[in-house]
C-alpha positions in Angstrom: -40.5 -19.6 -14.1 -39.1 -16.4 -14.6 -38.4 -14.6 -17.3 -36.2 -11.2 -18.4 -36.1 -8.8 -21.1 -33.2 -8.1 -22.9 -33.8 -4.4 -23.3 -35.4 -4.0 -20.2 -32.9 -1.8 -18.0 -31.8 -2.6 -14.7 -32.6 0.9 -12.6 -30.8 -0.2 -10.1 -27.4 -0.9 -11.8 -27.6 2.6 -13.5 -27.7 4.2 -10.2 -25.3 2.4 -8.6 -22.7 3.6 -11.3 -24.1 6.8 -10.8 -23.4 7.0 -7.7 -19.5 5.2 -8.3 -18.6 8.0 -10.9 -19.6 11.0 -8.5 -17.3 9.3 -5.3 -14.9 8.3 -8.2 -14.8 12.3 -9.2 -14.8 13.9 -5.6 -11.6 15.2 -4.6 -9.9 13.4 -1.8 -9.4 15.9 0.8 -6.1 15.1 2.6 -7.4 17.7 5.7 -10.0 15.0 6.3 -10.7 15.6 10.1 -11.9 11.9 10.0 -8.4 10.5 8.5 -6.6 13.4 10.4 -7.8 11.9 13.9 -7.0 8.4 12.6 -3.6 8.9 11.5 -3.3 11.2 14.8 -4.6 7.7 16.7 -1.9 5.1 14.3 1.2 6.8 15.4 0.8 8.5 18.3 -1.5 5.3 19.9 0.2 2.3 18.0 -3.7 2.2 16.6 -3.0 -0.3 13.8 -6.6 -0.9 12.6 -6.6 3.4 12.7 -3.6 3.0 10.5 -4.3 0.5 7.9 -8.0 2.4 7.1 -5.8 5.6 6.5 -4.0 4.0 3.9 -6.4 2.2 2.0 -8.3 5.4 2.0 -5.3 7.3 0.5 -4.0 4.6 -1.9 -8.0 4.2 -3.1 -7.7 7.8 -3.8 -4.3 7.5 -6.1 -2.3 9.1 -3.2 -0.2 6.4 -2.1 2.8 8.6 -2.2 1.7 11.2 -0.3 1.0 8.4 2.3 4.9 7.5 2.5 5.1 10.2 5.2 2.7 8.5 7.4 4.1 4.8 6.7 7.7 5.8 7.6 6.6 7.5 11.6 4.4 4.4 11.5 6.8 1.7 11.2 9.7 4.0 13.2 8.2 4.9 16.0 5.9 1.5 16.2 8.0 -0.9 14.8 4.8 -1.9 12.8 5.8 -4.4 10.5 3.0 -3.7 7.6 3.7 0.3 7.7 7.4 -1.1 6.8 5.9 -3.7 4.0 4.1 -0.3 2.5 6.8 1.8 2.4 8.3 -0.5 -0.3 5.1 -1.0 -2.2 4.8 2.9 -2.3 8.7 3.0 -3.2 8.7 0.2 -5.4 9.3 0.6 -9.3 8.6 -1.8 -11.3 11.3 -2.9 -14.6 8.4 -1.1 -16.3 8.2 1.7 -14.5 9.5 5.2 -16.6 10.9 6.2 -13.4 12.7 3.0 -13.3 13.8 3.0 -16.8 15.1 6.4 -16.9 17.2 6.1 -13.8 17.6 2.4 -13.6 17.2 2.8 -9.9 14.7 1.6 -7.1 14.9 2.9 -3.6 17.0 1.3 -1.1 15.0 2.4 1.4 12.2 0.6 -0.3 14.3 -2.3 -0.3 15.1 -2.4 3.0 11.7 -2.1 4.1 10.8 -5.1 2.2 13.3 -6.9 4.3 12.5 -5.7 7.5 9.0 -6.4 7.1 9.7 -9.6 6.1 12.2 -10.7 9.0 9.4 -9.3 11.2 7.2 -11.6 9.9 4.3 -9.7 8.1 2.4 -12.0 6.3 2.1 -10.1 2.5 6.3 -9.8 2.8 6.4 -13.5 3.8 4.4 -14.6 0.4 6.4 -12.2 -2.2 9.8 -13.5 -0.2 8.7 -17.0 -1.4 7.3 -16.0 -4.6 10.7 -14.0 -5.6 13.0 -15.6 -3.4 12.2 -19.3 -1.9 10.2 -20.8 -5.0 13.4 -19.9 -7.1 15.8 -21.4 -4.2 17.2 -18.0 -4.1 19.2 -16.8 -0.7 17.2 -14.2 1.0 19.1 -10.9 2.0 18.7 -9.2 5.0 17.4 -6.2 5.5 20.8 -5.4 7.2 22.8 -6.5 3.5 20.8 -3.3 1.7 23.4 -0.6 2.9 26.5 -2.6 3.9 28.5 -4.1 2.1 29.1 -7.6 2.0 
């Protein structure tokens, strides 16, 4: 049988979040040779594993946006169908967005993006098509319908 103190302290959890607040509080350095030579290897290469551990290490760091860059030669010059899902997540406002709600606007980029990477079959645009679009028996618009009209 074992048996723990309620006001004994757990040295090892107290380090641990040591240790999260200093990465939480070190600047994310965006001339990163590492992410440098991986983004380098994503667009010039087609590296797609190269390419999604560049973006979670930006969007981790709150720097999603300054990613957009990256995601747009990405999905242009690779025809990479997640680098076009993530330029609408990074373009995306929501309704509750102050961006959104000031300028009643999203980007139609961002929109087009969603469609494109959905008609190319990426699995994350396939679930929020059915979730926004096929649960609701909803038509879903091409990616071609965002700047043409119909």
């Amino acid at each position: 049988m074992m048996l723990l103190g309620c006001n004994e302290k757990n040295k090892h959890t107290d380090n641990d979040l040591s240790q999260k607040k200093d990465l939480i509080s070190q600047k994310f350095d965006l001339d990163n040779p590492a992410i440098k030579q991986d983004l380098d290897n994503a667009i010039l290469k087609g590296d797609t594993i190269a390419y999604v551990k560049s973006y979670k290490a930006y969007t981790i760091n709150g720097k999603s946006k300054e990613f957009l860059y990256y995601a747009i030669l990405m999905a242009e010059k690779n025809n990479y169908k997640r680098a076009y899902y993530d330029i609408s997540r990074i373009l995306a406002l929501r309704t509750d967005d102050p961006l959104y709600k000031k300028y009643k606007f999203s980007s139609s980029f961002g929109t087009y993006s969603f469609f494109k990477s959905y008609e190319m079959g990426d699995d994350f645009a396939k679930e929020d098509v059915k979730d926004f679009y096929l649960d609701k028996n909803k038509k879903v618009p091409k990616s071609s319908s965002v700047y043409c009209d119909q």
